[in-house]
TILOVO-662323 format. One line per field, with one value per residue (C-alpha): x, y, z; chain; residue in three letters; residue number from 0. Coordinates in Angstrom, 1 decimal. Example, Ala and Ser with C-alpha at 12.3 -4.5 7.8 and 13.67 -1.06 7.14 Angstrom:
// residues 2
c1 = [12.3 | 13.7]
c2 = [-4.5 | -1.1]
c3 = [7.8 | 7.1]
chain = [A | A]
resn = [ALA | SER]
resi = [0 | 1]
***
This chain:
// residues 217
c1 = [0.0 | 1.1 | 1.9 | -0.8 | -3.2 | -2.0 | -2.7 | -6.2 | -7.5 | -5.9 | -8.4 | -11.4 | -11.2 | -11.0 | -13.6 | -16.0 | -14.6 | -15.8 | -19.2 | -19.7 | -19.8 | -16.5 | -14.9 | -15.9 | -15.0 | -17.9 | -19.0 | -17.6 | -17.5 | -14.1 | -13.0 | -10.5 | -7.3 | -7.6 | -6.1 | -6.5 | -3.7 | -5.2 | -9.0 | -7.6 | -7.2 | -8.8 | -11.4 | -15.2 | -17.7 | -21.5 | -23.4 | -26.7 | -30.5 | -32.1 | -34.9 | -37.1 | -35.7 | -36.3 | -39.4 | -41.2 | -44.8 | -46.0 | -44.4 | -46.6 | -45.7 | -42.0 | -42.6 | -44.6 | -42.4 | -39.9 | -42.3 | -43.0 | -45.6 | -45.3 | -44.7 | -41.2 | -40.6 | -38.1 | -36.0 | -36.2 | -34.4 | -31.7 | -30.5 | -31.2 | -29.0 | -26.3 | -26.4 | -27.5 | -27.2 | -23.8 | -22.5 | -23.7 | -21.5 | -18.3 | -19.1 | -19.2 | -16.0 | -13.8 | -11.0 | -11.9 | -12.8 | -16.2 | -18.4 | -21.3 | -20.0 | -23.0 | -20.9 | -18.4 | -16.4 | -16.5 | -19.5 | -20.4 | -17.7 | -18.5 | -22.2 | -23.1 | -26.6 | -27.4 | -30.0 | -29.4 | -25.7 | -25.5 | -27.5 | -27.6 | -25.0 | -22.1 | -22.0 | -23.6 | -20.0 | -17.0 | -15.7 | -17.1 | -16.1 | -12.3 | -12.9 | -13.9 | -11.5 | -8.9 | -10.4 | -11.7 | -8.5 | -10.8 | -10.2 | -13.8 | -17.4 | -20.3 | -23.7 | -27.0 | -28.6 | -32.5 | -34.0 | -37.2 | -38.5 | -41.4 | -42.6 | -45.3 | -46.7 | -48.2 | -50.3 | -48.4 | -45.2 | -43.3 | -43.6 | -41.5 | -39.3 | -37.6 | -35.6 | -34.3 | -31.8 | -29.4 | -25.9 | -22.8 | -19.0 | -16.7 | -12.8 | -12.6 | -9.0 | -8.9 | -12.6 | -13.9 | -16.8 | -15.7 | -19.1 | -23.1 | -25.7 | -29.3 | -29.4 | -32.3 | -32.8 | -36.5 | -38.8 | -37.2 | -39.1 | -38.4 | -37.0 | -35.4 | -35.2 | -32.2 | -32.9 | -33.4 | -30.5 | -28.0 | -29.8 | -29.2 | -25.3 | -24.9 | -26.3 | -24.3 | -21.0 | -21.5 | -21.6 | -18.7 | -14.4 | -14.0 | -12.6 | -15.9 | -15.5 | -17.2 | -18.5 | -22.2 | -24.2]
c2 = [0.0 | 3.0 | 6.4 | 8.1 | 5.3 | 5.0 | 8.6 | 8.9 | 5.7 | 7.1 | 10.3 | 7.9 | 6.4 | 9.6 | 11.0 | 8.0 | 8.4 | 11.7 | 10.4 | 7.3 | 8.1 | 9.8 | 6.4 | 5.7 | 8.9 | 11.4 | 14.5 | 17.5 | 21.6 | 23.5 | 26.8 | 28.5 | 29.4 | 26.1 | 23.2 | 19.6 | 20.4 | 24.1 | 22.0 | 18.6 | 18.2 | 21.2 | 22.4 | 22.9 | 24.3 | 24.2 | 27.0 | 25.5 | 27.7 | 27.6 | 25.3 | 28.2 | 29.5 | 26.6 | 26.8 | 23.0 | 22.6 | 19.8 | 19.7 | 17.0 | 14.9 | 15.5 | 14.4 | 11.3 | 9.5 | 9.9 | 8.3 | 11.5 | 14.0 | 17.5 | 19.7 | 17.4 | 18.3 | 21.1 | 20.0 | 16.8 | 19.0 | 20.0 | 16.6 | 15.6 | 18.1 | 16.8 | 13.4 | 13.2 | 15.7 | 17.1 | 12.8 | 12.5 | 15.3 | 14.5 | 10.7 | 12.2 | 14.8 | 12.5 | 14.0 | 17.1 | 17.6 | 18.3 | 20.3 | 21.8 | 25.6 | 25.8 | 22.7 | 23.9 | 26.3 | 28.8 | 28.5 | 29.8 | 32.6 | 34.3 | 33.1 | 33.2 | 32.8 | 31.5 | 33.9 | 37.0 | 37.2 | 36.2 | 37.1 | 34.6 | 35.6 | 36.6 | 37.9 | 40.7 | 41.7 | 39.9 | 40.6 | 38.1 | 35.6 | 37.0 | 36.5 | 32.8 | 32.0 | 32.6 | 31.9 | 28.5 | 27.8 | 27.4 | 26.9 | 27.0 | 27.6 | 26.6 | 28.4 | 26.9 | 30.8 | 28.9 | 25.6 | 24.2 | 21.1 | 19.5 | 15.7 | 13.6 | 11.2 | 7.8 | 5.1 | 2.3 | 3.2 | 5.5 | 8.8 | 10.8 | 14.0 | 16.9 | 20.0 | 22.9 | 25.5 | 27.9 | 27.8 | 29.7 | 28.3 | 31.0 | 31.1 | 32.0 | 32.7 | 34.6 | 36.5 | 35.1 | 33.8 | 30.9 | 29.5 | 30.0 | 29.1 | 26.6 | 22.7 | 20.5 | 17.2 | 16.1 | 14.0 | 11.2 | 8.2 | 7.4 | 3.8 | 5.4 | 8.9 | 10.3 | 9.4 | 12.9 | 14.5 | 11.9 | 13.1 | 16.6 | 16.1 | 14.5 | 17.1 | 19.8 | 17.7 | 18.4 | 21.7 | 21.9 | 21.9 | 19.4 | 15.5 | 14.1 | 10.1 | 7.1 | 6.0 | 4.7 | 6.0]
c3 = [0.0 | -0.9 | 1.5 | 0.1 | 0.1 | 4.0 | 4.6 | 2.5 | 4.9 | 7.9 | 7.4 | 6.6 | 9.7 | 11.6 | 10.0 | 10.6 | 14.1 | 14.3 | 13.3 | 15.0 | 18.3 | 18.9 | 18.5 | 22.3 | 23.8 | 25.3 | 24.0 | 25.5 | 24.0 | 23.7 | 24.9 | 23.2 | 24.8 | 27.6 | 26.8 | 29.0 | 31.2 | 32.0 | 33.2 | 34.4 | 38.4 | 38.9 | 41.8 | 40.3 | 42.6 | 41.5 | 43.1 | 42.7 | 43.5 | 46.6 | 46.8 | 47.0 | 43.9 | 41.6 | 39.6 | 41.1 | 38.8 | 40.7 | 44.1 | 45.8 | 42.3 | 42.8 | 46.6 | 45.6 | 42.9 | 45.8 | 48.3 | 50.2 | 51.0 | 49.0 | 51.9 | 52.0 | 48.2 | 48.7 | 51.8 | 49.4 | 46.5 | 48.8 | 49.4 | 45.8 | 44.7 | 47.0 | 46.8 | 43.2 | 40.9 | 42.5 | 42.7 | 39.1 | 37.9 | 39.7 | 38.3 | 34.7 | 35.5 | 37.1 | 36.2 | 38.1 | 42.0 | 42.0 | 45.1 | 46.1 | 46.8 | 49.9 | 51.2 | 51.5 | 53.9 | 52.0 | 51.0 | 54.2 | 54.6 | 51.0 | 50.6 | 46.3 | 45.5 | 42.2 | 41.8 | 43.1 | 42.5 | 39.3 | 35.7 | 32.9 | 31.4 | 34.0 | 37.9 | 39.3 | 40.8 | 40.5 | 43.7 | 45.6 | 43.1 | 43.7 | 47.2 | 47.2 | 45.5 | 47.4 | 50.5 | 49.0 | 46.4 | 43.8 | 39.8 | 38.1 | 39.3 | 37.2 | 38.4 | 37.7 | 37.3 | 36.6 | 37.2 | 36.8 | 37.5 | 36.1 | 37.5 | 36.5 | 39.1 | 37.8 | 39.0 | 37.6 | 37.3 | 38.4 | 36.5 | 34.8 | 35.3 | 33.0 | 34.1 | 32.4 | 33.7 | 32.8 | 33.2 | 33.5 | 33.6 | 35.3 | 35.4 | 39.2 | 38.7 | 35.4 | 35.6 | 32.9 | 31.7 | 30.0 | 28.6 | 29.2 | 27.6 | 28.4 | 29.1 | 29.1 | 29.5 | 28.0 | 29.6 | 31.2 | 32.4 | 35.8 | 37.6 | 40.2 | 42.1 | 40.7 | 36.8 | 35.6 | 37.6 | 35.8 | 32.4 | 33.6 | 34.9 | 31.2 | 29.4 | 31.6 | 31.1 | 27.1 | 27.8 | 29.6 | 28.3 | 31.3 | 30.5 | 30.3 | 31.5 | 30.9 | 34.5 | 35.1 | 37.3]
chain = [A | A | A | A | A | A | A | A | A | A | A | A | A | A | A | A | A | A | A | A | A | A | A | A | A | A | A | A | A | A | A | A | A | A | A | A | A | A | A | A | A | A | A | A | A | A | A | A | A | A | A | A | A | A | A | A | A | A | A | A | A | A | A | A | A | A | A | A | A | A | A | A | A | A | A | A | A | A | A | A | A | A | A | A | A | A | A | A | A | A | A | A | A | A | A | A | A | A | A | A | A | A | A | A | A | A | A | A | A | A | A | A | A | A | A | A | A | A | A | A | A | A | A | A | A | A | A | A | A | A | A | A | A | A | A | A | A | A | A | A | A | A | A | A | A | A | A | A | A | A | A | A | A | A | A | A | A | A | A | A | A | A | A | A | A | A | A | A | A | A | A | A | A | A | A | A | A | A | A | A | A | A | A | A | A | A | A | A | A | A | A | A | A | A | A | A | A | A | A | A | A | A | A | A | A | A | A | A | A | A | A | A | A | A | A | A | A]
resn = [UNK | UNK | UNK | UNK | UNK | UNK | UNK | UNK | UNK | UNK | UNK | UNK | UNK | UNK | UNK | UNK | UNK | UNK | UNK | UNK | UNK | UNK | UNK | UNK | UNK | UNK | UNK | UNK | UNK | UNK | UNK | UNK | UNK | UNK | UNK | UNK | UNK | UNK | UNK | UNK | UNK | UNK | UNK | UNK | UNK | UNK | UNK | UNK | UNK | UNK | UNK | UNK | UNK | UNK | UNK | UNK | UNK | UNK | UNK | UNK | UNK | UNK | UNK | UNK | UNK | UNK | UNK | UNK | UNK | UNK | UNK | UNK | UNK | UNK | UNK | UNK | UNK | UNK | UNK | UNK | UNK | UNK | UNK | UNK | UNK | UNK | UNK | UNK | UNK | UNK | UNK | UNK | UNK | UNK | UNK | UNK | UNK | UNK | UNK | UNK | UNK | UNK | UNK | UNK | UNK | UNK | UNK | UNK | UNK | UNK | UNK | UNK | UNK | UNK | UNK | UNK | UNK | UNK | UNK | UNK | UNK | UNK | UNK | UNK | UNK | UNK | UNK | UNK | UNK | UNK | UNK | UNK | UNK | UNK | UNK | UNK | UNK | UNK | UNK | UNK | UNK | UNK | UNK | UNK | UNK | UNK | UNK | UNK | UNK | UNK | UNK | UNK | UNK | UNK | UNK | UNK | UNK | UNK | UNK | UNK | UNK | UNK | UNK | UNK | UNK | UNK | UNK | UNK | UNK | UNK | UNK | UNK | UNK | UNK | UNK | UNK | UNK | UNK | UNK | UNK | UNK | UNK | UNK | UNK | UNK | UNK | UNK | UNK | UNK | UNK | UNK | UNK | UNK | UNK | UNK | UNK | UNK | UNK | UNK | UNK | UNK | UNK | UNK | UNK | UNK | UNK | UNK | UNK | UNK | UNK | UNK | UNK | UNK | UNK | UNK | UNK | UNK]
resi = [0 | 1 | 2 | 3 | 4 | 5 | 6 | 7 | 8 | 9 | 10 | 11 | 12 | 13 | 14 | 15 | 16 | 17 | 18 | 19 | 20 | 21 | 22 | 23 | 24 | 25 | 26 | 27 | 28 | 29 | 30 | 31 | 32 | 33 | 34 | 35 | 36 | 37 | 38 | 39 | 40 | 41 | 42 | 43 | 44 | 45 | 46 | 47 | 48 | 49 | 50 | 51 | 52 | 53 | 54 | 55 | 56 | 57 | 58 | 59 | 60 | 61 | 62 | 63 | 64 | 65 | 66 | 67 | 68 | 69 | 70 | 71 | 72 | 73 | 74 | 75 | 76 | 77 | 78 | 79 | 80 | 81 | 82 | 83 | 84 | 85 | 86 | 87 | 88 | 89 | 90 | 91 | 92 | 93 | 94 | 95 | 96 | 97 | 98 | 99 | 100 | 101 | 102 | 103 | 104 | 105 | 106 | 107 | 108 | 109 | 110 | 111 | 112 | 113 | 114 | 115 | 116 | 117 | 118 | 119 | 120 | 121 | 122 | 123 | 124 | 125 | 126 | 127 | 128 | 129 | 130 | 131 | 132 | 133 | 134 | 135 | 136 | 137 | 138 | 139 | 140 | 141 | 142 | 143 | 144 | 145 | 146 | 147 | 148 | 149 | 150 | 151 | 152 | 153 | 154 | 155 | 156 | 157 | 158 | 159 | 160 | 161 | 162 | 163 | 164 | 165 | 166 | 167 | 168 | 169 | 170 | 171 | 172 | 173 | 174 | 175 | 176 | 177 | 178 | 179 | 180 | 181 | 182 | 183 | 184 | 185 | 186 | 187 | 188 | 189 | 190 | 191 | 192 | 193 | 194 | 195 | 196 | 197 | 198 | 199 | 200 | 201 | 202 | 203 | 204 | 205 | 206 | 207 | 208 | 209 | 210 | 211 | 212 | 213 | 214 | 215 | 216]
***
């Protein structure tokens, strides 16, 4: 076989690479100006809404496909978003160290609401972001600005959930926003409590110039 013939099939098959699924790897966007080594090992804090601020439709069917009355719903939320959608994310970006920023130390020493303190396109002032960043050494912040959740109960199975939400990805160190934009995740039906937030961390991890791996969750 000839070089040329080597190089012309060498392109084919990264071009059907590119089309078929990436060859294996997951779908990530790019930033310009960072490369791998600038987002690899580095510290991601999610600064996700208040409960009260998320836009529920149906709280008592959010409460019930998670076995619950709906006065529970939002103190529900709070732990979902810890032990699910925040889990699901870090599961997805395992090459970074992923956090909930109201978990942290910080988090209580330079509060950051979602809502208030940022727009959906970039933070009300940056100098609270300068501030937890040093005081919390951290590399990137992504900001859920909006979500809404909308579940559907069933009587035979166990309903079905979507959420929507916009996001924002902030260089803490460099005061920059690096990427914004909207993520949803359709309807998803549901087996289990935490189906839709593992739609949603996938979704967000497309959007995102992190590693993205190939972990089940």
């Amino acid at each position: 076989m000839t070089t040329r013939k080597i190089a012309l099939n060498g392109l084919l098959l990264a071009f059907l690479c590119a089309v078929v699924a990436g060859c294996g790897s997951s779908k990530r966007t790019t930033v310009n100006g960072y490369s791998d080594a600038m987002l690899s090992g580095k510290r991601l804090a999610v600064v996700l809404p208040l409960p009260v601020d998320v836009v529920l439709t149906d709280p008592a069917a959010y409460a019930a496909v998670r076995g619950t009355v709906a006065e529970s719903a939002r103190d529900l939320m709070q732990d979902d978003f810890r032990s699910q959608l925040i889990s699901a994310l870090a599961s997805r970006l395992d090459s970074n160290h992923v956090m909930s920023y109201r978990d942290e130390t910080v988090g209580a020493m330079v509060p950051l609401n979602a809502r208030s303190d940022f727009s959906s396109a970039a933070p009300i002032s940056w100098d609270p972001i300068k501030r937890a960043t040093q005081e919390g050494n951290l590399d990137y912040l992504l900001v859920m600005h909006s979500m809404t959740i909308s579940t559907i109960s069933a009587a035979t199975t166990r309903g079905a959930e979507s959420i929507s939400g916009e996001y924002l990805l902030i260089d803490a160190r460099r005061d920059t926003v690096m990427t914004s934009g909207r993520v949803e995740t359709g309807q998803i039906p549901l087996s289990g409590p935490g189906d839709a937030y593992g739609v949603l961390a996938q979704k967000l991890a497309e959007h995102l110039p992190f590693i993205v791996g190939n972990k089940a969750h």
